[in-house]
C-alpha positions as CSV (number, residue, x, y, z in Angstrom):
1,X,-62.1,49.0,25.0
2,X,-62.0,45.7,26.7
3,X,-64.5,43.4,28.1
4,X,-64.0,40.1,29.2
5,X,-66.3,36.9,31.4
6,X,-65.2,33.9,32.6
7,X,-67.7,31.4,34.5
8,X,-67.1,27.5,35.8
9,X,-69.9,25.0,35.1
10,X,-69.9,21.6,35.6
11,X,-65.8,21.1,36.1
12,X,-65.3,23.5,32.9
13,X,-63.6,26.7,33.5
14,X,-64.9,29.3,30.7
15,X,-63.5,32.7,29.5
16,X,-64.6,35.0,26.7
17,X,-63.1,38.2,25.8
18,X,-63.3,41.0,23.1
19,X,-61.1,43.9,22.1
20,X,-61.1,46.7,20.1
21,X,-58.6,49.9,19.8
22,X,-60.7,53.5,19.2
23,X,-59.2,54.9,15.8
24,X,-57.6,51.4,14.8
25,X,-58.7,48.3,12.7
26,X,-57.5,46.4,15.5
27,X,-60.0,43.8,17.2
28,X,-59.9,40.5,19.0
29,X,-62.5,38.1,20.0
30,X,-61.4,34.9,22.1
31,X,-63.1,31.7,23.3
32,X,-60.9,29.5,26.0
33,X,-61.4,26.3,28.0
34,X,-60.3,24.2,30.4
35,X,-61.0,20.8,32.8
36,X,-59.1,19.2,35.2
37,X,-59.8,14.7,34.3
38,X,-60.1,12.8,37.2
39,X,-56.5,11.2,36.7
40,X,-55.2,14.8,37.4
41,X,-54.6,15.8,33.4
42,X,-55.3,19.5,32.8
43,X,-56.9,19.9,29.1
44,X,-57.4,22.9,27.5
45,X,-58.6,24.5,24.3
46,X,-58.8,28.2,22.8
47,X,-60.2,30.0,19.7
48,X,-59.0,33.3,19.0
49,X,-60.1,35.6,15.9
50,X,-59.0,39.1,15.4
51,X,-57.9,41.8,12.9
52,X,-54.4,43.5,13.3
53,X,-53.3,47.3,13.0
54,X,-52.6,46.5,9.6
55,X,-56.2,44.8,8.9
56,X,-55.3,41.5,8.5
57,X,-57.3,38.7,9.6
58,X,-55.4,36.6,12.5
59,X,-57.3,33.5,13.4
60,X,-55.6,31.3,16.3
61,X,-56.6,28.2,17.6
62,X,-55.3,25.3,20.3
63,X,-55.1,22.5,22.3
64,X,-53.2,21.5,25.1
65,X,-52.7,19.3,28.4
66,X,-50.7,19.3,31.6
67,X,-50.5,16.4,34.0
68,X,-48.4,16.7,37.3
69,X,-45.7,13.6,37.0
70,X,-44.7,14.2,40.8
71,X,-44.9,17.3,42.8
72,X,-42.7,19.8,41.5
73,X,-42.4,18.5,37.8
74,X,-45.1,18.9,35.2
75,X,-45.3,17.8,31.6
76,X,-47.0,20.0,29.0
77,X,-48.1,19.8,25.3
78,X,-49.7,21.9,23.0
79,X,-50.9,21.6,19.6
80,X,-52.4,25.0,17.5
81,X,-52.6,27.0,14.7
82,X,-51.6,30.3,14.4
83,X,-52.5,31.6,10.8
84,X,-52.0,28.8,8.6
85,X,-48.8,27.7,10.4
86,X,-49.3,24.5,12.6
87,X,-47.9,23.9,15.7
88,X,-46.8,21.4,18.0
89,X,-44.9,21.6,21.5
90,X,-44.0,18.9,25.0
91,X,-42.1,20.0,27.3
92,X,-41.2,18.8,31.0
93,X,-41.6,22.0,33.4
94,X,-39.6,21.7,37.0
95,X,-39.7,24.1,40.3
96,X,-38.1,24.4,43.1
């Protein structure tokens, strides 16, 4: 079963979610959110925390931002840990 509620207060965009398979160990529970700065920088955060088929403990957390260099071209970072591995990514997204 799933259930999931996301609301906007004050400029923040909020989700929240929870998981769990019938039968399984498996189980998620996940915190995200996000705000637009007045410059036009997107931030963003999650918190994830979950147990996998196996019953291991998974515990995921980031960080990121995406600002809009000029229409069509966006750059994007994001900093996390998944686990205990630490993570960091920028990259320059472009459409057409």
């Amino acid at each position: 079963s799933s259930v999931g509620v996301s609301a906007s207060l004050a400029g923040f965009n909020i989700g929240v979610g929870s998981k769990s398979e019938s039968g399984t160990s498996v189980k998620a529970n996940d915190v995200g959110v996000n705000y637009t700065l007045a410059n036009g920088i997107k931030i963003a955060a999650l918190s994830a925390n979950g147990t996998d088929v196996a019953g291991a403990k998974i515990k995921r957390s980031n960080f990121g931002a995406s600002y809009s260099i000029v229409p069509g071209v966006k750059l994007n970072a994001e900093t996390g840990k998944l686990g205990a591995n630490n993570y960091t990514w920028v990259a320059v997204n472009m459409s057409f």
